[in-house]
CHARMM-style PDB file with segment names, atoms N, HN, CA, C and O in Angstrom:
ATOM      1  N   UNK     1      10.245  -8.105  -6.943  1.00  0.00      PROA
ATOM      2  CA  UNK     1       9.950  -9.258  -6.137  1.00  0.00      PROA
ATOM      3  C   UNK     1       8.446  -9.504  -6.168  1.00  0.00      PROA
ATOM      4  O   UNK     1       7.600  -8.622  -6.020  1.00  0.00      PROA
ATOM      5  N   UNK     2       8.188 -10.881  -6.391  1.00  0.00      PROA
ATOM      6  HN  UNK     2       8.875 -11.597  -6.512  1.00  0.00      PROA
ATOM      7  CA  UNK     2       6.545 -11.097  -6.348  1.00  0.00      PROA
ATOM      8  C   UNK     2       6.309 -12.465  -4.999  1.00  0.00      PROA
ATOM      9  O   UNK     2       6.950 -13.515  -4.945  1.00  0.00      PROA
ATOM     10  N   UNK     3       5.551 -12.155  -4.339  1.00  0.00      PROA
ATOM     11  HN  UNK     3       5.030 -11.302  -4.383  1.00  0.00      PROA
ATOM     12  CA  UNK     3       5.925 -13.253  -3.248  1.00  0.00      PROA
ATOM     13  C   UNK     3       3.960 -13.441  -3.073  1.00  0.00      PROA
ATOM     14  O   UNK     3       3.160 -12.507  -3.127  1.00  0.00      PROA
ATOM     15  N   UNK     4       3.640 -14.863  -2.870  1.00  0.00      PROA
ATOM     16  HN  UNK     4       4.290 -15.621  -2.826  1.00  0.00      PROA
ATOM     17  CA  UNK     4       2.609 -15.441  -2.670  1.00  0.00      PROA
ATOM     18  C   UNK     4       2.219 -16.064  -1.104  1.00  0.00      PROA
ATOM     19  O   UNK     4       2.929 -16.787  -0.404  1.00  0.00      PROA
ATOM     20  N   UNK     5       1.072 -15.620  -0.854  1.00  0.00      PROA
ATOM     21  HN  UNK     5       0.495 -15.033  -1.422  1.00  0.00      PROA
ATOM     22  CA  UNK     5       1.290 -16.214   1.032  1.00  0.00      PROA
ATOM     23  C   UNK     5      -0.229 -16.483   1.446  1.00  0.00      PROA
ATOM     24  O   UNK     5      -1.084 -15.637   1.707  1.00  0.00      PROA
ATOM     25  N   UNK     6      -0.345 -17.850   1.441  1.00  0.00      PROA
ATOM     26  HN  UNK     6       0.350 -18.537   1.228  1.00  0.00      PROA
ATOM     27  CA  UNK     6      -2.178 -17.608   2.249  1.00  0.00      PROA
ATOM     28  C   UNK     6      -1.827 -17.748   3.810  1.00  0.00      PROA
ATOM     29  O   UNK     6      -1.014 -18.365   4.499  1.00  0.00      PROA
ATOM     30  N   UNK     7      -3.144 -16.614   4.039  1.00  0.00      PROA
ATOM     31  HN  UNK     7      -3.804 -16.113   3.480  1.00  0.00      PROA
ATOM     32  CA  UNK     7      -3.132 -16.529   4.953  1.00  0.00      PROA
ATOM     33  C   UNK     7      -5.224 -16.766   5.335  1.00  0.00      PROA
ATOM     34  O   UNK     7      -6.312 -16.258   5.065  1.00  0.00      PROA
ATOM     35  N   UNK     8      -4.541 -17.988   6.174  1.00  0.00      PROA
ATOM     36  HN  UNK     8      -3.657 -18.401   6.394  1.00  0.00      PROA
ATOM     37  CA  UNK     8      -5.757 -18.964   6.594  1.00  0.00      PROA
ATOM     38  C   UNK     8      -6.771 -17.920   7.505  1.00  0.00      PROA
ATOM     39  O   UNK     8      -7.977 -18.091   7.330  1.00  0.00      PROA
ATOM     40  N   UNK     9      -6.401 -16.975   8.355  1.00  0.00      PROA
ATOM     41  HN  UNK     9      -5.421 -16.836   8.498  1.00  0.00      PROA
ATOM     42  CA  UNK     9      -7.318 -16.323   9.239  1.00  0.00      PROA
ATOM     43  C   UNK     9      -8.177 -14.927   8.266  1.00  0.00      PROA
ATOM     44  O   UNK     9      -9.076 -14.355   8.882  1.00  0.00      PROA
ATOM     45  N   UNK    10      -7.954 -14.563   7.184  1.00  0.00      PROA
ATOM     46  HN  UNK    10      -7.223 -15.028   6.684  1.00  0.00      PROA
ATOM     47  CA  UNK    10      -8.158 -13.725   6.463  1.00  0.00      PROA
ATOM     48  C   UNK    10      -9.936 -13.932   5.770  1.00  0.00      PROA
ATOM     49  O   UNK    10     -10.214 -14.777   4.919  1.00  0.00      PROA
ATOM     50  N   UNK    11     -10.983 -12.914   6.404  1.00  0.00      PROA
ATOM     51  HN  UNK    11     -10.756 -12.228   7.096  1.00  0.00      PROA
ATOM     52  CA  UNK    11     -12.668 -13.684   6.330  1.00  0.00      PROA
ATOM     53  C   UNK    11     -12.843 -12.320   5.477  1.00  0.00      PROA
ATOM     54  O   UNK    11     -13.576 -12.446   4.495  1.00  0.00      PROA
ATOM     55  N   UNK    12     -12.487 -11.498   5.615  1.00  0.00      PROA
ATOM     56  HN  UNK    12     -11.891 -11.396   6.412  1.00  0.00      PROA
ATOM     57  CA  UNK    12     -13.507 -10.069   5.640  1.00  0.00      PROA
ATOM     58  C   UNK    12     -12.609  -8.847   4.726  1.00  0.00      PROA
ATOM     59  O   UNK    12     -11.380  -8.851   4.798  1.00  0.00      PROA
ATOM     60  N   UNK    13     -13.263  -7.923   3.959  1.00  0.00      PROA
ATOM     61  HN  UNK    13     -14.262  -7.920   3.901  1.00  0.00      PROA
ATOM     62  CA  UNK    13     -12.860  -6.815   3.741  1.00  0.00      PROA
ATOM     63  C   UNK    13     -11.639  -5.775   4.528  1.00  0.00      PROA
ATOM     64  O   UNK    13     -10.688  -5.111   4.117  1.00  0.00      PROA
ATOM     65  N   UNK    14     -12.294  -6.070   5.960  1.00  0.00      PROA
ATOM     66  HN  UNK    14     -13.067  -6.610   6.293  1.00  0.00      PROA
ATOM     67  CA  UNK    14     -11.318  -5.275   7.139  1.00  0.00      PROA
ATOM     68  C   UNK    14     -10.132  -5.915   6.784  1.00  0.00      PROA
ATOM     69  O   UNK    14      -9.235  -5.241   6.278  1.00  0.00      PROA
ATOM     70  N   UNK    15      -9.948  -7.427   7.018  1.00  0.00      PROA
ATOM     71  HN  UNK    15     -10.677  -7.974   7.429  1.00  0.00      PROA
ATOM     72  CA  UNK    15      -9.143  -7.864   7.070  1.00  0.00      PROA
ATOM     73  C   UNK    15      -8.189  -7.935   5.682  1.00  0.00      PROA
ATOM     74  O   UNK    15      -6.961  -7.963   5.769  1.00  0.00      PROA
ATOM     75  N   UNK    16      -8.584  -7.950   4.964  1.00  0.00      PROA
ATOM     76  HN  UNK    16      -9.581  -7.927   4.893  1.00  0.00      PROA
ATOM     77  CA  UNK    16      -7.759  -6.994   3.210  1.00  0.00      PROA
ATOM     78  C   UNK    16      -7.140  -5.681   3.475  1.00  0.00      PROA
ATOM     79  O   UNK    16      -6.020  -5.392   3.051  1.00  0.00      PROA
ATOM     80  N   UNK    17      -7.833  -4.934   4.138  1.00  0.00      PROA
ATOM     81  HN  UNK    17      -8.742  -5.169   4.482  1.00  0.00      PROA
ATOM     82  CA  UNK    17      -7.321  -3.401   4.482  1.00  0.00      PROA
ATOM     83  C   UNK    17      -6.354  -3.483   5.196  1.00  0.00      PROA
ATOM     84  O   UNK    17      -5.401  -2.726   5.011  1.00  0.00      PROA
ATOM     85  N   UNK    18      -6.347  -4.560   6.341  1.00  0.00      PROA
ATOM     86  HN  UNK    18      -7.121  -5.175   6.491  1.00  0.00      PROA
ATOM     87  CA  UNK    18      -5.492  -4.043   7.783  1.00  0.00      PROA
ATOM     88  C   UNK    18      -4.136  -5.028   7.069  1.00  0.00      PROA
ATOM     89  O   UNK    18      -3.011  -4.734   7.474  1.00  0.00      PROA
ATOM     90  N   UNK    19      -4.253  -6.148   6.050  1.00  0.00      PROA
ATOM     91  HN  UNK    19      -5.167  -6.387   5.721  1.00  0.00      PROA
ATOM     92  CA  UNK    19      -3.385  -6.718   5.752  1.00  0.00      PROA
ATOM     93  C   UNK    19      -2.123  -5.832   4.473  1.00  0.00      PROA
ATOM     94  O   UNK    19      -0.904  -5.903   4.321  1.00  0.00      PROA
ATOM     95  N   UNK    20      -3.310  -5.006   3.735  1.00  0.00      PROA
ATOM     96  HN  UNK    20      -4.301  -4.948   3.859  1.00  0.00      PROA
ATOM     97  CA  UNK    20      -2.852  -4.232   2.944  1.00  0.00      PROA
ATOM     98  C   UNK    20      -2.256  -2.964   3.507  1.00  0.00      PROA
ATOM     99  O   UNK    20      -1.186  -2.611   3.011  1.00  0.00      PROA
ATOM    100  N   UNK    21      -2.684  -2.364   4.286  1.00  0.00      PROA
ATOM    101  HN  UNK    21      -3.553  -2.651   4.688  1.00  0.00      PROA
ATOM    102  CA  UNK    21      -2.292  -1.087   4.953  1.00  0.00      PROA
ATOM    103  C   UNK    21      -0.782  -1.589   5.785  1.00  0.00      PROA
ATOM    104  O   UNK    21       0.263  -0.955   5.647  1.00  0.00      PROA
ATOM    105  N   UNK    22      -0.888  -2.687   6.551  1.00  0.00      PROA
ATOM    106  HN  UNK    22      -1.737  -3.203   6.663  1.00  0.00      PROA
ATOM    107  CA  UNK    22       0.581  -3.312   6.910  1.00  0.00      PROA
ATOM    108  C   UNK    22       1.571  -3.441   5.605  1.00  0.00      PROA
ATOM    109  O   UNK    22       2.753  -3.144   5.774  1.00  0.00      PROA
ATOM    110  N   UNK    23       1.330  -3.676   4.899  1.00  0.00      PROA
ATOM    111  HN  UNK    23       0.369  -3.917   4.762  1.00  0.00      PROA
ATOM    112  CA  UNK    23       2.291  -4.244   3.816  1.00  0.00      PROA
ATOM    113  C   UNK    23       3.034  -3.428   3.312  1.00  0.00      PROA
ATOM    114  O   UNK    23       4.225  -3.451   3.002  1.00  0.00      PROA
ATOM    115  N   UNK    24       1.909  -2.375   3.219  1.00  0.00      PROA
ATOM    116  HN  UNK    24       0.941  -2.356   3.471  1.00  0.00      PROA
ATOM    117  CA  UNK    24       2.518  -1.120   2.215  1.00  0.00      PROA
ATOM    118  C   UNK    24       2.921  -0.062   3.288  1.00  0.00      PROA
ATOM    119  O   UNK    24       3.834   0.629   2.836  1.00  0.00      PROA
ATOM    120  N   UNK    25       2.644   0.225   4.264  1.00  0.00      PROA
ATOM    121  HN  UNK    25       1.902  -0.336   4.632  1.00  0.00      PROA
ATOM    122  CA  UNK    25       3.573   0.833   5.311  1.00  0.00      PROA
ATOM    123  C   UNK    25       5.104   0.155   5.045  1.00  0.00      PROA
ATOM    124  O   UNK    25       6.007   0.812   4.529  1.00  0.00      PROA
ATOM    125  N   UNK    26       5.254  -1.159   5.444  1.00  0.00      PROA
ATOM    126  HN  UNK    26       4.520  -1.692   5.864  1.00  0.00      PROA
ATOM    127  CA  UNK    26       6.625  -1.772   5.253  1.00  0.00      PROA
ATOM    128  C   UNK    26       7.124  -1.687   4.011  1.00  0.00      PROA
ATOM    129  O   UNK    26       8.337  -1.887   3.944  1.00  0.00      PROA
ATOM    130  N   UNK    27       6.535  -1.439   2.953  1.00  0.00      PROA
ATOM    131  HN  UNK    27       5.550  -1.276   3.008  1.00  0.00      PROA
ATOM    132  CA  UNK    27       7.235  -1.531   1.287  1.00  0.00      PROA
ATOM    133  C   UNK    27       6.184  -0.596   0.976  1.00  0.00      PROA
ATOM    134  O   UNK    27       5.037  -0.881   0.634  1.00  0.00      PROA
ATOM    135  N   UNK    28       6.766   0.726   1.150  1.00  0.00      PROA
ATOM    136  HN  UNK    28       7.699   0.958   1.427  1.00  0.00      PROA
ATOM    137  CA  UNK    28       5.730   1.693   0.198  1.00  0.00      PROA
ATOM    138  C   UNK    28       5.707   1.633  -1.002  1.00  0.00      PROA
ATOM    139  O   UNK    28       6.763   1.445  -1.605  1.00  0.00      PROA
ATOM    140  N   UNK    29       4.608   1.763  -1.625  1.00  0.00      PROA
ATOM    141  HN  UNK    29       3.750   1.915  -1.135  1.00  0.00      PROA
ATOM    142  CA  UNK    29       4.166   1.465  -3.249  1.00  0.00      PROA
ATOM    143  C   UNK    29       4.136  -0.214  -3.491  1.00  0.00      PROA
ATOM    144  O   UNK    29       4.350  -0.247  -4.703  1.00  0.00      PROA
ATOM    145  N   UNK    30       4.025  -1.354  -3.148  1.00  0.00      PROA
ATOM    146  HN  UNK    30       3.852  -1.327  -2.163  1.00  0.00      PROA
ATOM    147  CA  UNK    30       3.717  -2.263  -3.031  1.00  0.00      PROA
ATOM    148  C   UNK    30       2.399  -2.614  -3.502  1.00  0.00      PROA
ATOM    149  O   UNK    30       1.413  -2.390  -2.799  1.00  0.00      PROA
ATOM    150  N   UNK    31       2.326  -3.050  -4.433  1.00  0.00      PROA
ATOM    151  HN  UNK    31       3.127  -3.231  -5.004  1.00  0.00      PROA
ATOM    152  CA  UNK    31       0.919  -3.685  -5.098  1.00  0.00      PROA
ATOM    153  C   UNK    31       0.238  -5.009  -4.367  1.00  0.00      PROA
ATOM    154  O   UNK    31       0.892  -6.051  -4.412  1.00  0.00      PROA
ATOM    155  N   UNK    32      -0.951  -5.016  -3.746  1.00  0.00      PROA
ATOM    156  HN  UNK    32      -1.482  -4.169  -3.709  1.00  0.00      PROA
ATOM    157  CA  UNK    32      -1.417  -6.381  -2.908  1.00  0.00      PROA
ATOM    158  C   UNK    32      -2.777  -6.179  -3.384  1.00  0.00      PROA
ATOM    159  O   UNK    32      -3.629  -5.290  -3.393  1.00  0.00      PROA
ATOM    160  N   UNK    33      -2.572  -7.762  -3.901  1.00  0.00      PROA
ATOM    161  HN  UNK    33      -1.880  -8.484  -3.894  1.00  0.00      PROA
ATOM    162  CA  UNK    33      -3.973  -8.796  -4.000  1.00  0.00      PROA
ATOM    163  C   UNK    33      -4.586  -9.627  -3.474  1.00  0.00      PROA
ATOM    164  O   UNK    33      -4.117 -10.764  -3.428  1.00  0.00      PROA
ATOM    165  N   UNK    34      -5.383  -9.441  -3.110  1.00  0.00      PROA
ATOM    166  HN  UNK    34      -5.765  -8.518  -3.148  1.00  0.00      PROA
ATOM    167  CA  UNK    34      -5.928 -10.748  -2.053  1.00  0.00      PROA
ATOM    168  C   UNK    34      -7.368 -11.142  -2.537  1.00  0.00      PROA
ATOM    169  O   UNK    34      -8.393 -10.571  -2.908  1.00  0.00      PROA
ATOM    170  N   UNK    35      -6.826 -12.641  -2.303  1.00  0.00      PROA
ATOM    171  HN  UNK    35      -5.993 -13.105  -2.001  1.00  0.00      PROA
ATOM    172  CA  UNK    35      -8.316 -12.646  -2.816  1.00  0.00      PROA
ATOM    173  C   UNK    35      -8.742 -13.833  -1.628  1.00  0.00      PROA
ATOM    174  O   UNK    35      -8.028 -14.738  -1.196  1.00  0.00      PROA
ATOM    175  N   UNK    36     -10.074 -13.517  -1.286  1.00  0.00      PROA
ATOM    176  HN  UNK    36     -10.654 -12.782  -1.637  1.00  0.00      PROA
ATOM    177  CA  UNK    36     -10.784 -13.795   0.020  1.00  0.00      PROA
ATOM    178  C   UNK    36     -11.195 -15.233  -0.096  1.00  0.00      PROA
ATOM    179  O   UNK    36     -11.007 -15.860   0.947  1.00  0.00      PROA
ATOM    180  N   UNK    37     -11.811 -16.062  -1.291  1.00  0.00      PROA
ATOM    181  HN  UNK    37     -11.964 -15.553  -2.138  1.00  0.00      PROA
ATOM    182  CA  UNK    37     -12.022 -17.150  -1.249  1.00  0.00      PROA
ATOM    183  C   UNK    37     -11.283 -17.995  -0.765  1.00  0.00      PROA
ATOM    184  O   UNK    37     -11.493 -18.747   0.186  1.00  0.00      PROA
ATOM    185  N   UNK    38      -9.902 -17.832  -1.772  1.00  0.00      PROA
ATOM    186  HN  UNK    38      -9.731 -17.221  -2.545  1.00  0.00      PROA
ATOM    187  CA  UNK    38      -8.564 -18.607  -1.710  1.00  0.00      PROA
ATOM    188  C   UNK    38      -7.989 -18.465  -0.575  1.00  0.00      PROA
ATOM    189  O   UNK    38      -7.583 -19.445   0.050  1.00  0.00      PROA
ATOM    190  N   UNK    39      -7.868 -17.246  -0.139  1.00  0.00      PROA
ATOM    191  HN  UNK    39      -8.198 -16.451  -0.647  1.00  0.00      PROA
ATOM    192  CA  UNK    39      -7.398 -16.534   1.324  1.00  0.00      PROA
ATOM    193  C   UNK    39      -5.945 -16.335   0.646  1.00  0.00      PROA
ATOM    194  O   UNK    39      -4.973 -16.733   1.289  1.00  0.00      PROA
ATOM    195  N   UNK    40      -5.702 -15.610  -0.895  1.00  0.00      PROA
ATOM    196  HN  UNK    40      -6.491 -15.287  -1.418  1.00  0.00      PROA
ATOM    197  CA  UNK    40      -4.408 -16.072  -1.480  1.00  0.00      PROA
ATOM    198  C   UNK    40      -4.008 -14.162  -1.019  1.00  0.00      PROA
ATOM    199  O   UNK    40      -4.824 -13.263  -1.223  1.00  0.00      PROA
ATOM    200  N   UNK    41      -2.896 -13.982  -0.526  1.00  0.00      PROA
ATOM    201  HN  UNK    41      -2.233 -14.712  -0.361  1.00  0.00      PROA
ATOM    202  CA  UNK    41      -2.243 -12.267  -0.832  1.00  0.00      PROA
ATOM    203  C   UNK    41      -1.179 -12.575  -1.874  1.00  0.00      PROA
ATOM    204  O   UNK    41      -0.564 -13.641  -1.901  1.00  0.00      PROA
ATOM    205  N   UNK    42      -1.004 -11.579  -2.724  1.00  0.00      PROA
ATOM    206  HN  UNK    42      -1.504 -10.714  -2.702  1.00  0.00      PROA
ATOM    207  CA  UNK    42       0.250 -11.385  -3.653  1.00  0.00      PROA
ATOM    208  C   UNK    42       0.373 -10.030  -3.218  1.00  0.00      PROA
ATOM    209  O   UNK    42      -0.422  -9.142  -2.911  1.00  0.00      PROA
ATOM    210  N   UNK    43       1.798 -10.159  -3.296  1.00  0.00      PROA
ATOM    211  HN  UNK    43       2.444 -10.881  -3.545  1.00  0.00      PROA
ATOM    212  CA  UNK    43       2.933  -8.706  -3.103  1.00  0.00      PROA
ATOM    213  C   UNK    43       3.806  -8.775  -4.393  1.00  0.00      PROA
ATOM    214  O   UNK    43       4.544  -9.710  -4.704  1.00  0.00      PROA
ATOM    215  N   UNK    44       3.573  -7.511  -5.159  1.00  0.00      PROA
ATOM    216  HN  UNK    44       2.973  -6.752  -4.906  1.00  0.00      PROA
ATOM    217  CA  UNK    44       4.771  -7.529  -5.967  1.00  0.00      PROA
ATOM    218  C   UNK    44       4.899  -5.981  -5.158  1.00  0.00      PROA
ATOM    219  O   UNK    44       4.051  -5.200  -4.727  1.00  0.00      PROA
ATOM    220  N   UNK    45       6.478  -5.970  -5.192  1.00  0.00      PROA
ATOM    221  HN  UNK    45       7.167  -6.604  -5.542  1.00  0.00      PROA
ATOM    222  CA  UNK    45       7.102  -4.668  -5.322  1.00  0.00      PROA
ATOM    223  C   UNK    45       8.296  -5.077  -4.045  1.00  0.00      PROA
ATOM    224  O   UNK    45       8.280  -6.214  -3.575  1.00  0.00      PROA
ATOM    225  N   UNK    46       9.297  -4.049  -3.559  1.00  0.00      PROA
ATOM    226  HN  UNK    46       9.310  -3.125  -3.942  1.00  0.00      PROA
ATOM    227  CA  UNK    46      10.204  -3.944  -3.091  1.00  0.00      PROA
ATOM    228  C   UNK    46      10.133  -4.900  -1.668  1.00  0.00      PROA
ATOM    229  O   UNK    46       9.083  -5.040  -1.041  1.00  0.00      PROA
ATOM    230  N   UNK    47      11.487  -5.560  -1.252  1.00  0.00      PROA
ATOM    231  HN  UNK    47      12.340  -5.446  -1.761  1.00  0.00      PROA
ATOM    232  CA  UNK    47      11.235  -5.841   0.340  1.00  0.00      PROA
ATOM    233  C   UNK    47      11.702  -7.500  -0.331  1.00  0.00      PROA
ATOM    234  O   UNK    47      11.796  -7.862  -1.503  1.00  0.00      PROA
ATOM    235  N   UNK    48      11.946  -8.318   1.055  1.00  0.00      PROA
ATOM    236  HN  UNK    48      11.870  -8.024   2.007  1.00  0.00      PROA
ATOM    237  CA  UNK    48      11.361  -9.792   1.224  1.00  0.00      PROA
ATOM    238  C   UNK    48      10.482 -10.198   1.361  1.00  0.00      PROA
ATOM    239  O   UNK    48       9.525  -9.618   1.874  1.00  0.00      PROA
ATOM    240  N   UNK    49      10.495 -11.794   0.788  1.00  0.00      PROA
ATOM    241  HN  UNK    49      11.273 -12.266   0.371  1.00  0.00      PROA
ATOM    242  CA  UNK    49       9.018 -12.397   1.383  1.00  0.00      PROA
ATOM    243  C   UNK    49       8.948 -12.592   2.734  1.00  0.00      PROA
ATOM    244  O   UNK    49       7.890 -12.574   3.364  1.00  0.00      PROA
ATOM    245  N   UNK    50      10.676 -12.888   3.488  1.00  0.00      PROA
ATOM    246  HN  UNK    50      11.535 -12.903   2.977  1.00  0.00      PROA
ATOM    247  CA  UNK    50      10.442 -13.140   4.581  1.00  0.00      PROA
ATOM    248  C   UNK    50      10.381 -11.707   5.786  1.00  0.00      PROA
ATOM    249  O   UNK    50      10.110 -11.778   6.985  1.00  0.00      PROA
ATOM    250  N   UNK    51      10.670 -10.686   5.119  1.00  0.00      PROA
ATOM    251  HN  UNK    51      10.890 -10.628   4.146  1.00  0.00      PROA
ATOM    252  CA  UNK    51      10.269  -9.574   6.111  1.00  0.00      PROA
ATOM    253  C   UNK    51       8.305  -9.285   5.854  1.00  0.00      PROA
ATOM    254  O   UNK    51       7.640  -8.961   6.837  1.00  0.00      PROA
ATOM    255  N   UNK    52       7.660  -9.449   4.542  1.00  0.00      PROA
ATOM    256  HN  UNK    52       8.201  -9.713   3.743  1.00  0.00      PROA
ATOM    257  CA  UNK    52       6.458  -9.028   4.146  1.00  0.00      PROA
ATOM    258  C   UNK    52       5.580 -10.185   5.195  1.00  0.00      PROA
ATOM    259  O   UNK    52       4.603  -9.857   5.868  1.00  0.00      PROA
ATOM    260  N   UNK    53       6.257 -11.789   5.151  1.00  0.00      PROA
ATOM    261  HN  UNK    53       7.051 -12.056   4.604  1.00  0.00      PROA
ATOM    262  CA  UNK    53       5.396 -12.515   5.659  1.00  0.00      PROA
ATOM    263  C   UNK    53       5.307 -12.469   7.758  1.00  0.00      PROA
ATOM    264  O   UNK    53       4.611 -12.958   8.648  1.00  0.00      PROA
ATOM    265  N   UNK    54       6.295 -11.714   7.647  1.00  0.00      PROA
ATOM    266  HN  UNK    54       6.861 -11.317   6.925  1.00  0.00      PROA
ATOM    267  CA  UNK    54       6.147 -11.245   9.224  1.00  0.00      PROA
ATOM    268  C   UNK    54       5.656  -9.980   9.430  1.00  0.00      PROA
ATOM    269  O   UNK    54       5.305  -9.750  10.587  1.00  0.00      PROA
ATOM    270  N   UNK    55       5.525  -9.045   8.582  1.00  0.00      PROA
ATOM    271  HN  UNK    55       5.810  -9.232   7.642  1.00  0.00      PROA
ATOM    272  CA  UNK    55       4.341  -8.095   8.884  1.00  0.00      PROA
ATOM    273  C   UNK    55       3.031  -8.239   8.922  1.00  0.00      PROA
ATOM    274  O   UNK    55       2.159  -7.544   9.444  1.00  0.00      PROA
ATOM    275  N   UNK    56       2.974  -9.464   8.157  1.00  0.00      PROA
ATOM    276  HN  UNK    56       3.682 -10.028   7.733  1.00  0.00      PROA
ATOM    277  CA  UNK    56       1.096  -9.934   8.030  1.00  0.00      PROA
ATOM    278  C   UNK    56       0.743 -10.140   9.606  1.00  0.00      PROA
ATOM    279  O   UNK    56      -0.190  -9.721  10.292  1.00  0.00      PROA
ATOM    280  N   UNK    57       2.041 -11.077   9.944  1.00  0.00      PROA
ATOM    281  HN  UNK    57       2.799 -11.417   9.387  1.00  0.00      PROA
ATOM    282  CA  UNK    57       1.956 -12.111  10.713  1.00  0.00      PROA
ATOM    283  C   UNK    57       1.897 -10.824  12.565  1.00  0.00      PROA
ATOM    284  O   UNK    57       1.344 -10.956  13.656  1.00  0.00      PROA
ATOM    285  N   UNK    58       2.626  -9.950  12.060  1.00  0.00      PROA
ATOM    286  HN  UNK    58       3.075  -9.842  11.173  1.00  0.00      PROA
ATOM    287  CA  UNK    58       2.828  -8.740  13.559  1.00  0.00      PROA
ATOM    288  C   UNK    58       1.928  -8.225  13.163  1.00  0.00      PROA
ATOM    289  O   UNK    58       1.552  -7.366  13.960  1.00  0.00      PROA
ATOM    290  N   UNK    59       1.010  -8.318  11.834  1.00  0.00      PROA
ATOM    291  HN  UNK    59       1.316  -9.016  11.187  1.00  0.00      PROA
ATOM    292  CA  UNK    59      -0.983  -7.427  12.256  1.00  0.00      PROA
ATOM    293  C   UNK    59      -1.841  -8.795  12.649  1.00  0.00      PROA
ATOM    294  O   UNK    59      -3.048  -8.611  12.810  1.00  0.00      PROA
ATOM    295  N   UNK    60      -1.530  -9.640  12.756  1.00  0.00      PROA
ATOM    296  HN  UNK    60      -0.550  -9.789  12.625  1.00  0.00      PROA
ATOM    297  CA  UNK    60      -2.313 -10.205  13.315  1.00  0.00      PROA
ATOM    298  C   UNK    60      -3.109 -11.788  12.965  1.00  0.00      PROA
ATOM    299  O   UNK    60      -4.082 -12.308  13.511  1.00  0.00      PROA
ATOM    300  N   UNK    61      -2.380 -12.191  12.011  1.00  0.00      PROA
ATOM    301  HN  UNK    61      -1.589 -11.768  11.567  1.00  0.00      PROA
ATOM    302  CA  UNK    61      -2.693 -13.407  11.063  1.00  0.00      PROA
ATOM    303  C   UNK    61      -1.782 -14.393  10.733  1.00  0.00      PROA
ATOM    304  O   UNK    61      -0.575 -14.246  10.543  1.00  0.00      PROA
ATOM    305  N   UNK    62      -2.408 -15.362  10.680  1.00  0.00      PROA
ATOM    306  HN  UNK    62      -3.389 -15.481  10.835  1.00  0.00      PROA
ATOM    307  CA  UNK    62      -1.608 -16.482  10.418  1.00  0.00      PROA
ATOM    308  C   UNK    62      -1.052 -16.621   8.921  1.00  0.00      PROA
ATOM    309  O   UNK    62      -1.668 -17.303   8.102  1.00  0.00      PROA
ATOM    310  N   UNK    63      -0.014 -16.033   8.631  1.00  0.00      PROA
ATOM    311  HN  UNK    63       0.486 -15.478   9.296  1.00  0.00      PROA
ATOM    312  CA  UNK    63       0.527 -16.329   6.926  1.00  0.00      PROA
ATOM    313  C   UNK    63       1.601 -17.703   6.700  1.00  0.00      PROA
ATOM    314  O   UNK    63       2.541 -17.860   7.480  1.00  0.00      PROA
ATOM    315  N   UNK    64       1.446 -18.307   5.981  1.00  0.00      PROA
ATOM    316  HN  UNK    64       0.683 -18.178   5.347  1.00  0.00      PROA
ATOM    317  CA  UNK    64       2.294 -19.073   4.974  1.00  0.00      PROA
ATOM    318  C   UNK    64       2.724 -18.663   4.555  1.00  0.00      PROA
ATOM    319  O   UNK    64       2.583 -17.446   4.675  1.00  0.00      PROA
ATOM    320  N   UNK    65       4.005 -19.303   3.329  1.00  0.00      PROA
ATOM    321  HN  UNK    65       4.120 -20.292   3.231  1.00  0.00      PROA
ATOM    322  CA  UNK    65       4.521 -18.798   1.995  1.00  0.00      PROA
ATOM    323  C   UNK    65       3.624 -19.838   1.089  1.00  0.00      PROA
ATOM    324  O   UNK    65       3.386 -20.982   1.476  1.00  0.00      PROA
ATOM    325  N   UNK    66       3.096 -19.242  -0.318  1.00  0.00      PROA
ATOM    326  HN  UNK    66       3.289 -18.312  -0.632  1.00  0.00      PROA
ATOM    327  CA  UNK    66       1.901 -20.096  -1.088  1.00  0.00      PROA
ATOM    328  C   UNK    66       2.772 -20.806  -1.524  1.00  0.00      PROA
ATOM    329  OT1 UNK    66       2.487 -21.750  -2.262  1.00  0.00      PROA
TER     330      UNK     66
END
């Protein structure tokens, strides 16, 4: 599964970690990219988009689906 999601509140490094450290707690081994300009995350690996985009969303950020 590869699922795409900006997430508009996403400024800072921390905020890569705390988004990444959520993700991959919920889908261990989960590959995440984010890239800060775009405010773009990619998830490839196990799970839904719609369970991944409510873990962003229960650490604390506003996610879309991209």
């Amino acid at each position: 599964m590869k699922a795409e999601f900006i997430v508009s509140d996403m400024t800072c490094g921390h905020c890569v970690q705390t988004i990444t450290r959520a993700v991959q707690e919920h889908c261990p081994g989960a590959q995440v990219q984010a890239d800060l300009d775009t405010r773009r995350v990619v998830v490839e690996g196990a799970g839904s988009a719609a369970g991944i985009e409510a873990v962003i969303r229960e650490a604390g950020y506003e996610v879309r689906a991209a």
